[in-house]
Structure formats: structure tokens, C-alpha cells
One Martini backbone bead per residue (centre of mass of N, CA, C, O) as a GRO file, in nm:
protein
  318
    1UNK     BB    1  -0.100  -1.094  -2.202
    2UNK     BB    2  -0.415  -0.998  -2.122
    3UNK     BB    3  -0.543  -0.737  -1.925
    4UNK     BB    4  -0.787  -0.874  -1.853
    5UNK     BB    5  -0.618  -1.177  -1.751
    6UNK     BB    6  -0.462  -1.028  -1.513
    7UNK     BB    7  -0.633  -0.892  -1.369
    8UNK     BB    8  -0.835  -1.146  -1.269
    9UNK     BB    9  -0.593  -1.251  -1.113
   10UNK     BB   10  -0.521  -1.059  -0.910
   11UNK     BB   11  -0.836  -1.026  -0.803
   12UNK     BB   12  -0.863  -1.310  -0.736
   13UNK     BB   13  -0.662  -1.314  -0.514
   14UNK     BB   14  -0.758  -1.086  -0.349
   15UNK     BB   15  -1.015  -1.211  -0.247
   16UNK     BB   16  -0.928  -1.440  -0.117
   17UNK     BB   17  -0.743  -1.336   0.099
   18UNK     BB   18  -0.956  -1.136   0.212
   19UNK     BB   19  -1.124  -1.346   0.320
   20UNK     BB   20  -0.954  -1.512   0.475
   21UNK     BB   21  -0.843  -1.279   0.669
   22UNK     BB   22  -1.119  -1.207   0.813
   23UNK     BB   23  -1.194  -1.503   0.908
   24UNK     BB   24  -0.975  -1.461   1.113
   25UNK     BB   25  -1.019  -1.204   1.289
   26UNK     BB   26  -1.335  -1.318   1.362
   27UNK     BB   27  -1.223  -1.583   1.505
   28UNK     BB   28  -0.988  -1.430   1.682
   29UNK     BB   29  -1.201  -1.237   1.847
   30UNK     BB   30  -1.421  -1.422   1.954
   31UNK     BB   31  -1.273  -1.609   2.118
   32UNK     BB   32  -1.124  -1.377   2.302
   33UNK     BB   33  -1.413  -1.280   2.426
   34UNK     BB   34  -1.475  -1.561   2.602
   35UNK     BB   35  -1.231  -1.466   2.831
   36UNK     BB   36  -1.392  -1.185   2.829
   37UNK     BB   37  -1.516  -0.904   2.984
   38UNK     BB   38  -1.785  -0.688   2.924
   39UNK     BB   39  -1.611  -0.413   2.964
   40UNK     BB   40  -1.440  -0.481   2.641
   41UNK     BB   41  -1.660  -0.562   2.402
   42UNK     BB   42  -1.639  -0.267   2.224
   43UNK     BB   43  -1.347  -0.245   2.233
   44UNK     BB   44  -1.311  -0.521   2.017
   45UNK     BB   45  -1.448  -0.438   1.759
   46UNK     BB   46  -1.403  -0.206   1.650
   47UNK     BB   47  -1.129  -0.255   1.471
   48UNK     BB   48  -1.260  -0.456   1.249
   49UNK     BB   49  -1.378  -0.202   1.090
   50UNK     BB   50  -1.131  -0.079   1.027
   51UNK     BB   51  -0.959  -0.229   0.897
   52UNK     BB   52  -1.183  -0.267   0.667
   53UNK     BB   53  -1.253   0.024   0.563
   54UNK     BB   54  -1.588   0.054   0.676
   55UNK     BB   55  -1.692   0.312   0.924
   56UNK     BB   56  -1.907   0.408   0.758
   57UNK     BB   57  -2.088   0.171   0.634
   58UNK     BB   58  -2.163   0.094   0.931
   59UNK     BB   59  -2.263   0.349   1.069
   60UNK     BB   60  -2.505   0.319   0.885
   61UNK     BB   61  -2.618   0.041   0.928
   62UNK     BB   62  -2.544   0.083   1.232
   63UNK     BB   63  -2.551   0.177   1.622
   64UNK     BB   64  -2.366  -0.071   1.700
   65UNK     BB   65  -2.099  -0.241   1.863
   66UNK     BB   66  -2.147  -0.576   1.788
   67UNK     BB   67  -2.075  -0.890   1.715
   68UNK     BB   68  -2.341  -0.940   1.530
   69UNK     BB   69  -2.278  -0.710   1.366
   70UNK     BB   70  -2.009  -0.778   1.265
   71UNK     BB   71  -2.032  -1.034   1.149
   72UNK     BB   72  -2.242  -0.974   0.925
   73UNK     BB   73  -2.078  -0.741   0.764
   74UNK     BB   74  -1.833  -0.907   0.733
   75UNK     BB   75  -1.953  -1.174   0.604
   76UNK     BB   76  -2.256  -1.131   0.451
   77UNK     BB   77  -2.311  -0.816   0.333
   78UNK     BB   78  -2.369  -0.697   0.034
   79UNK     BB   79  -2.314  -0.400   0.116
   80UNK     BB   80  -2.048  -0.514   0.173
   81UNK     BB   81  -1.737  -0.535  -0.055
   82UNK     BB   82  -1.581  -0.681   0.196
   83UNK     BB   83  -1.689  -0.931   0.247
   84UNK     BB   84  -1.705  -1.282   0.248
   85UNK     BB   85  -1.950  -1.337   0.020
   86UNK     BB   86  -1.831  -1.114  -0.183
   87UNK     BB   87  -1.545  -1.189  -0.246
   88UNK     BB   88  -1.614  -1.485  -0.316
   89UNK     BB   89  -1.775  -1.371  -0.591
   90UNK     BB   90  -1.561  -1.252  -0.733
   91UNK     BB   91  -1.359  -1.412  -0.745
   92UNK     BB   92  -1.560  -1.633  -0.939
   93UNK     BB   93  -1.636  -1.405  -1.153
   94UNK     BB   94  -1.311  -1.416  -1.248
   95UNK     BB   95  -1.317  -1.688  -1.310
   96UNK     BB   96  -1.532  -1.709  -1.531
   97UNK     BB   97  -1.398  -1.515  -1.765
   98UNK     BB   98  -1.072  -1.717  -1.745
   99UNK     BB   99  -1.171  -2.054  -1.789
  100UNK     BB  100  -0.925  -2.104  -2.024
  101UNK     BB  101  -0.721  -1.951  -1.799
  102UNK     BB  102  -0.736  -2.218  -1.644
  103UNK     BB  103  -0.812  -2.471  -1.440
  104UNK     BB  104  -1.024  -2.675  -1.393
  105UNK     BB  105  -1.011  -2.727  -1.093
  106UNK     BB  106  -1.009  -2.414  -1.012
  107UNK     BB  107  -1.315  -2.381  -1.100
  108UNK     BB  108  -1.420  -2.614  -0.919
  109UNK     BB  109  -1.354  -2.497  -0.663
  110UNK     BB  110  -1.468  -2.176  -0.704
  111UNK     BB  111  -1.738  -2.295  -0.708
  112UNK     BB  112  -1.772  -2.442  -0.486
  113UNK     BB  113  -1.730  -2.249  -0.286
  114UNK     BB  114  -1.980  -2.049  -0.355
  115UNK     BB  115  -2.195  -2.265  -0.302
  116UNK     BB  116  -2.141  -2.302  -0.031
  117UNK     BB  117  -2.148  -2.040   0.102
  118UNK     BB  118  -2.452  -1.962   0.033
  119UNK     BB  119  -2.566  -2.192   0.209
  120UNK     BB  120  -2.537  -2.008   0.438
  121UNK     BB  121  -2.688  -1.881   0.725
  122UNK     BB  122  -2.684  -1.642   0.881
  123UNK     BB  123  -2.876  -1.663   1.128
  124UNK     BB  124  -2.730  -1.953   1.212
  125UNK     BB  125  -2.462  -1.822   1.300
  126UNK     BB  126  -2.504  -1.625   1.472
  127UNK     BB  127  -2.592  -1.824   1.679
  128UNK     BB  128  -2.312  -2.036   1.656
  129UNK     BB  129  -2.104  -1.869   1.538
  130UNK     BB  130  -1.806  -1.778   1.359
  131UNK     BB  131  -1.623  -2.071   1.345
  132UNK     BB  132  -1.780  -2.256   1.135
  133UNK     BB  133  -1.727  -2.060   0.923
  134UNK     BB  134  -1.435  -1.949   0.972
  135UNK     BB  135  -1.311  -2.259   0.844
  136UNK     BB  136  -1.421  -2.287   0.591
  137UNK     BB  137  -1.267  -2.031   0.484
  138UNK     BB  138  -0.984  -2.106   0.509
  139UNK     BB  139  -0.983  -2.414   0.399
  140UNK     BB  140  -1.095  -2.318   0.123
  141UNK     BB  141  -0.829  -2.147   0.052
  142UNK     BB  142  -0.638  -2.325   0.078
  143UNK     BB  143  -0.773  -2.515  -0.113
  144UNK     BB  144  -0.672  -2.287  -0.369
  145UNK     BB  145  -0.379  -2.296  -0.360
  146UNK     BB  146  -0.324  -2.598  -0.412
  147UNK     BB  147  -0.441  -2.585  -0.665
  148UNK     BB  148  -0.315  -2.386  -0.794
  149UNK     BB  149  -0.009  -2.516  -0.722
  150UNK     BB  150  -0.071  -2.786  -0.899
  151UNK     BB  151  -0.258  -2.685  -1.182
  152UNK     BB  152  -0.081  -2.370  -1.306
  153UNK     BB  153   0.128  -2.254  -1.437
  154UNK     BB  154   0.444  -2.129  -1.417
  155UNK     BB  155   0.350  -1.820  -1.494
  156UNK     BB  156   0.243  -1.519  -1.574
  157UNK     BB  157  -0.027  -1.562  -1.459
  158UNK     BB  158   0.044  -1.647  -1.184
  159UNK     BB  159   0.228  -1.388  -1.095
  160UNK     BB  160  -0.040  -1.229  -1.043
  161UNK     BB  161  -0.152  -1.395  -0.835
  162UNK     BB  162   0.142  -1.358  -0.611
  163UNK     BB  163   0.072  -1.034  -0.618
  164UNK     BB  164  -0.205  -1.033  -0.499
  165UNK     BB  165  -0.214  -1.171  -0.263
  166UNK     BB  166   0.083  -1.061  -0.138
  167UNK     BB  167  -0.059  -0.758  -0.147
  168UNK     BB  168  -0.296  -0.831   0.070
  169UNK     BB  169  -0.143  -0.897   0.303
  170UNK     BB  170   0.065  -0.651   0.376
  171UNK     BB  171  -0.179  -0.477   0.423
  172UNK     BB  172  -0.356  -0.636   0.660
  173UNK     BB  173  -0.085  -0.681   0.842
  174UNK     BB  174  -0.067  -0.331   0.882
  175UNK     BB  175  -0.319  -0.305   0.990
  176UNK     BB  176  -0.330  -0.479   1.230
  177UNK     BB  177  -0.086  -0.368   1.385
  178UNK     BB  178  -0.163  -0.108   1.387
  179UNK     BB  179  -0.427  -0.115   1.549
  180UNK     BB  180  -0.421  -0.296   1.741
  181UNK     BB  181  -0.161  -0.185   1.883
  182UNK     BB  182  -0.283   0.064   1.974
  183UNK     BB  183  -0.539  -0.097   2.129
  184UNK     BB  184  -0.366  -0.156   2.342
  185UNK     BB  185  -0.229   0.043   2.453
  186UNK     BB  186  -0.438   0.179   2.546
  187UNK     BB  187  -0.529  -0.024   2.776
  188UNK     BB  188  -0.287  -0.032   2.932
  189UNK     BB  189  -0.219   0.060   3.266
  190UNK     BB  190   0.068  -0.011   3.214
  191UNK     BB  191   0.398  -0.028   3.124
  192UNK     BB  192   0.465  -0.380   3.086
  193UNK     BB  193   0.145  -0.484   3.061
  194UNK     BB  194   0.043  -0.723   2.906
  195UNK     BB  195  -0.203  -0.914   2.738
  196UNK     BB  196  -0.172  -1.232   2.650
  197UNK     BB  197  -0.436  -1.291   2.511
  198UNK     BB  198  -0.430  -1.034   2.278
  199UNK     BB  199  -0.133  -1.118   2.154
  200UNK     BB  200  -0.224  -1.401   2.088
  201UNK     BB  201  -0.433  -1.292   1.887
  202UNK     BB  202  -0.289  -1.171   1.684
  203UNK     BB  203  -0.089  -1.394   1.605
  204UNK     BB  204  -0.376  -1.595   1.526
  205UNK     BB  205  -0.432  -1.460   1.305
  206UNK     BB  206  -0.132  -1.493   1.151
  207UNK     BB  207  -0.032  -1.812   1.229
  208UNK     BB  208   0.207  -1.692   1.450
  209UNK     BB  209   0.219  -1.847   1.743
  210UNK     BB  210   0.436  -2.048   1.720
  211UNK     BB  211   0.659  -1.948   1.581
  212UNK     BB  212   0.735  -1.731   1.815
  213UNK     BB  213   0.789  -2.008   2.029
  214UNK     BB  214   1.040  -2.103   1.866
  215UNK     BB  215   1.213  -1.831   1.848
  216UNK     BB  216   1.169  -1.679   2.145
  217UNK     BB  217   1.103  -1.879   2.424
  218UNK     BB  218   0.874  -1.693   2.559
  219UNK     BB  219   0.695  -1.463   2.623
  220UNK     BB  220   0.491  -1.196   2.542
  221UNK     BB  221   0.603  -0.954   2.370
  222UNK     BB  222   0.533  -0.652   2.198
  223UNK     BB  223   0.813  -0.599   2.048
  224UNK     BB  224   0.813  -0.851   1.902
  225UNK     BB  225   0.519  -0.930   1.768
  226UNK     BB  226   0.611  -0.716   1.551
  227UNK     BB  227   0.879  -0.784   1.437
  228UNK     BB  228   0.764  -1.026   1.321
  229UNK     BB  229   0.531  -0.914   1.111
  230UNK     BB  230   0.764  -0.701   0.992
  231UNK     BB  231   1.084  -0.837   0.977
  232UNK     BB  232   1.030  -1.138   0.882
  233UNK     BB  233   1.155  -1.405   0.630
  234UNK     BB  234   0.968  -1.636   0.669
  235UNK     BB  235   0.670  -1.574   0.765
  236UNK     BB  236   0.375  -1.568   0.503
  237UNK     BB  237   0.284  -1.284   0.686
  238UNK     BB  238   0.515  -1.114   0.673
  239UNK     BB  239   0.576  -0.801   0.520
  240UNK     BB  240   0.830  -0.902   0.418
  241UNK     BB  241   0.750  -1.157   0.297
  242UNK     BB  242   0.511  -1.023   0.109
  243UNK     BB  243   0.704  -0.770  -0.054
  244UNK     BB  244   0.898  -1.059  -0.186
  245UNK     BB  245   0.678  -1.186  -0.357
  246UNK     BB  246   0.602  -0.925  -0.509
  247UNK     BB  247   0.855  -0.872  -0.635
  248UNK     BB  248   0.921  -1.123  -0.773
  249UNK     BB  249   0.686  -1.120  -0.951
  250UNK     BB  250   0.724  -0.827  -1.089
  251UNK     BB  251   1.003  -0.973  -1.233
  252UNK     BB  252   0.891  -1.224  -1.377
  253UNK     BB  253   0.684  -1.024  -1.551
  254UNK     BB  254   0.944  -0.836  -1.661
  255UNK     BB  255   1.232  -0.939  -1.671
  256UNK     BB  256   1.394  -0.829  -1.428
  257UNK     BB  257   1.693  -0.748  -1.230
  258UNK     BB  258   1.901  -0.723  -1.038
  259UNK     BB  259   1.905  -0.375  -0.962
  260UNK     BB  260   1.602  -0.290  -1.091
  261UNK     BB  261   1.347  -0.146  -1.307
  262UNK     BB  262   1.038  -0.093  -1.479
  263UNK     BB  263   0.870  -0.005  -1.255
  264UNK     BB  264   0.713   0.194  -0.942
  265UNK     BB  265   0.667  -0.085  -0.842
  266UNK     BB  266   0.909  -0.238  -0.818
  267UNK     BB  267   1.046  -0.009  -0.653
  268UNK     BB  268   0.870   0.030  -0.430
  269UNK     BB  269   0.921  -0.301  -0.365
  270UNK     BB  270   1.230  -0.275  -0.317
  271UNK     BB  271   1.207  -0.013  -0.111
  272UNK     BB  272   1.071  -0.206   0.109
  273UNK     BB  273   1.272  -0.417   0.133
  274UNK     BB  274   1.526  -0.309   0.224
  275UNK     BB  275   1.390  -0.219   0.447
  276UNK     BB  276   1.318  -0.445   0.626
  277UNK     BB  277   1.630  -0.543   0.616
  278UNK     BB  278   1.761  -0.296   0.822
  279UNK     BB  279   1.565  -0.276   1.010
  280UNK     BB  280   1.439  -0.213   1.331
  281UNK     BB  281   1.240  -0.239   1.648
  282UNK     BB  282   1.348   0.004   1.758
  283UNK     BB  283   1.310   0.205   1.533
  284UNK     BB  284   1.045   0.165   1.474
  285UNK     BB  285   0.943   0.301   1.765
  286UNK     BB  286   1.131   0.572   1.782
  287UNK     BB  287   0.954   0.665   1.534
  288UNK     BB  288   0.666   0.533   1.492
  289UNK     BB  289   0.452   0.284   1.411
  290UNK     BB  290   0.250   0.439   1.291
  291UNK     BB  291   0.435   0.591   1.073
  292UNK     BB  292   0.538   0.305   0.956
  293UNK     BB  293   0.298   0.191   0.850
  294UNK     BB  294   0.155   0.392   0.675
  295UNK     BB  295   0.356   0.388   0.485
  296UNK     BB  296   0.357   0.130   0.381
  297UNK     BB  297   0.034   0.168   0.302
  298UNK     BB  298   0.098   0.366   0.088
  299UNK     BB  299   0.248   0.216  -0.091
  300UNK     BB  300   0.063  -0.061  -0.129
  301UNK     BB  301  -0.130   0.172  -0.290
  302UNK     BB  302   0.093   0.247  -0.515
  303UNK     BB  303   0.125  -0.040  -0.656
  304UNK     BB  304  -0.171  -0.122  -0.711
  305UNK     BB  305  -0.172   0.167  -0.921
  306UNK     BB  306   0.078   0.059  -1.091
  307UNK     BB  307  -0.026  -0.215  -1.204
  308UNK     BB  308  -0.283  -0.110  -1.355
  309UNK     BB  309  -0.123   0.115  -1.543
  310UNK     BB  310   0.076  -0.145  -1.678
  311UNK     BB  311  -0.146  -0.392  -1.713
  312UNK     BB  312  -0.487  -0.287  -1.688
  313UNK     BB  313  -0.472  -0.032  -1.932
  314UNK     BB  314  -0.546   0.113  -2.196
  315UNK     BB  315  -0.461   0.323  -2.415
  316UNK     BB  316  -0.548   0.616  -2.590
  317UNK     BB  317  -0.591   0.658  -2.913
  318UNK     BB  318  -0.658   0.947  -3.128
   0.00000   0.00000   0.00000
């Protein structure tokens, strides 16, 4: 496959998924502050300019850290790389380079996609509130993924899809984890008092709430939440199945087998799998929870540049 049919496989899959992920977390971030009082209105937006890894180009385009200013940022701002109108744009972007080498199905799915979501006024959605816009993002990336898994063969394209939307995923839900944990513990008045609406709100980022209460039939405890998201095998937002996507996508890429590694990345996958699969949420709250997600999100970003080192640059000859 040429590299850069593989680049823009990859990229196709990275943007929709940052796409999804972002309007999950703006969709219940807003209703969860219907239910919340103005006393920590300012403080309930901060996290998600931090996730999106824009506050220094937030602070300069914005004065303020409020709804409106954050949904239009997140959703809209075409001078924000990271926007959801701006994802979609790229996502599209990617696929009509690729046209030959994707299904119809496809093309016309991510076509219309992009021409729908055009079509949304920000003016009237800030006034509408996030929720109708951000389902309509869900709901198209999810129907993108049924065309794409429908339509597609499984094959070495699709393999760099799976490894695209995979660390995609890995990357924002350790950052998810990371931020919100740190921001509720921080707002909590005693230890051992968490507030269930907002562990609640962190669960339903990324549809594992009912998973929660079907595996541990209790009420919302803070090291439950974590351990769910980070150390779970079977959930398909939690990091540790996310990274096992990741490596499985690049031993079929690789024809790599068990206990072997062609390249730093499928190394850094496996051994970031390995980790995940002996850890335990006791011991990495004891070793302390941000410098283990920091450090899994530093390994997650350079798998990024070692998958593009060897599948999407070519070599110069002199």
C-alpha cells in the first residue's frame, strides 16, 4: 500500500473519532451543569479547553470560560485544528484523496456528513444548547464506522483505520481520566464524598455507564471509575482495549506474531498492553495517577510518530 494511502486511512479514522469524542464530552458536560449550581459554572468548563489541548489559542481568541464561549470553540471555530466542524472537514478531506481506495458507501456517507454538519447555524445551536448538535455527531460517526465495518475489506487499509480511530481513543480517554479526576478531587470537600452527578457525567463521556453498574452493582465510587476506564479488557473506550486494538492492528500491518515487534510502535503497544493487563487500580493510585496517565499519554504520542516514521514518510535518497 502506498504511504500515502495508508496516512490518510489513518487520519480519516483519527479525525472522526476526535470528532465523536469531543461532542460526547460537550453533550454531557452541558446537561450535567443543568443540574448544577452557578457557584462552579467557570469551573466545570475549564477541563474541556485543557482535554482538547488548545488553552493557550482558547485564552487568546476568548476572555471568558463559559458555555457559550467553549461550545462554539469546541464545535465551530474553524481556527480551532481541533474543532468538530473542523475534524469533519479533514476527516472528508482525507477520504475524497483516497476515493478509489475506499468503498462508495463510504465516500458518500463522509460526503454527507460533512455537508450536513455545514449546514448547522452556530448562532441558532448556541442558542438551542449543545445536545441537538452533538447527537447528530454521534450518531453520524457511529454510522460511519457500521459503513465503514460493512463495506470495507478487512484488509491492510482498514488495519490502519483501526489503529487510527484506536489511539485516538486511548489518547483522549487517559486525558479524560486524567483532567476531570484530578478536577473533581480537587472540588471535593472531604475525601470519600465524591458527587455522583459528576462521576456520573465522566462515565457517560464515554457510554460506560450502565457498563459500571452491571459489572459492580454499586453506587459511583472514584477508584471504581478510574479502574473501568483504565484497566478494563472488554469496554471499547477504555484504554487498556484501546491499546489493544492498536497493537492487533499493527501486527496485521506488520505480519508480526505473538512476543515479537517489527517496529517501536507495535513495541511500545505491546508493552503498554502487558502493562495494563498486571496493573491494578490500587497500585496506580499508590504510584499516583497523574504521572501514570501522563506517562501512558507520552508512550500513546510517540507511537503516533513512530507509526508515521515507518509507514508514512519516505526516505530521501541522495
Amino acid at each position: 500500500m502506498l504511504s500515502r494511502i495508508a496516512e490518510s486511512l489513518f487520519w480519516l479514522a483519527r479525525y472522526i473519532e476526535r470528532a465523536e469524542d469531543t461532542a460526547r464530552i460537550l453533550d454531557v458536560n452541558y446537561q450535567m451543569l443543568l443540574e448544577q449550581s452557578q457557584d462552579s459554572y467557570h469551573l466545570r468548563w475549564e477541563p474541556l479547553i485543557v482535554m482538547a489541548g488548545e488553552e493557550q489559542l482558547f485564552r487568546r481568541l476568548y476572555s471568558e470560560v463559559n458555555a457559550e464561549n467553549v461550545f462554539e470553540f469546541l464545535a465551530f471555530r474553524h481556527d480551532n485544528p481541533g474543532s468538530i466542524v473542523q475534524c469533519i472537514a479533514k476527516a472528508r478531506e482525507n477520504a475524497r484523496t483516497i476515493r478509489d481506495r475506499i468503498s462508495r458507501e463510504m465516500w458518500e456517507d463522509i460526503n454527507g456528513f460533512y455537508h450536513m454538519v455545514s449546514r448547522f447555524s452556530p448562532r441558532d445551536e448556541l442558542v438551542a444548547g449543545p445536545h441537538r448538535f452533538c447527537d447528530k455527531i454521534k450518531f453520524g460517526t457511529h454510522r460511519f464506522h457500521g459503513v465503514t465495518d460493512a463495506t470495507s475489506p478487512h484488509d491492510e487499509g482498514w488495519q490502519f483505520l483501526r489503529v487510527g480511530w484506536s489511539l485516538e481513543r486511548a489518547e483522549m480517554t487517559s486525558r479524560l481520566v486524567d483532567v476531570q479526576y484530578q478536577n473533581l478531587l480537587d472540588e471535593l470537600p472531604t475525601v470519600g464524598a465524591p458527587d455522583n452527578h459528576q462521576w456520573m457525567a465522566v462515565l457517560r463521556s464515554v457510554g460506560a455507564f450502565e457498563a459500571y453498574h452491571r459489572q459492580y452493582h454499586s453506587s459511583i465510587e472514584p477508584e471504581k471509575v478510574a479502574g473501568m476506564l483504565i484497566l478494563n479488557s472488554q469496554h471499547p473506550r477504555s484504554i487498556r482495549f484501546s491499546t489493544t486494538e492498536v497493537q492487533s492492528g499493527l501486527r496485521a500491518i506488520s505480519g508480526t506474531g505473538q512476543g515479537s515487534y517489527a517496529n517501536e510502535a507495535e513495541r511500545l503497544a505491546g508493552k503498554v498492553v502487558e502493562r495494563l493487563s498486571y496493573d491494578r487500580i490500587e497500585e496506580i493510585f499508590k504510584q499516583g495517577l497523574h504521572s501514570y496517565l501522563h506517562e501512558l499519554s507520552q508512550m500513546f504520542g510517540l507511537m503516533g510518530r513512530d507509526i508515521a516514521r515507518n509507514y508514512f514518510y519516505y526516505a530521501m535518497v541522495a
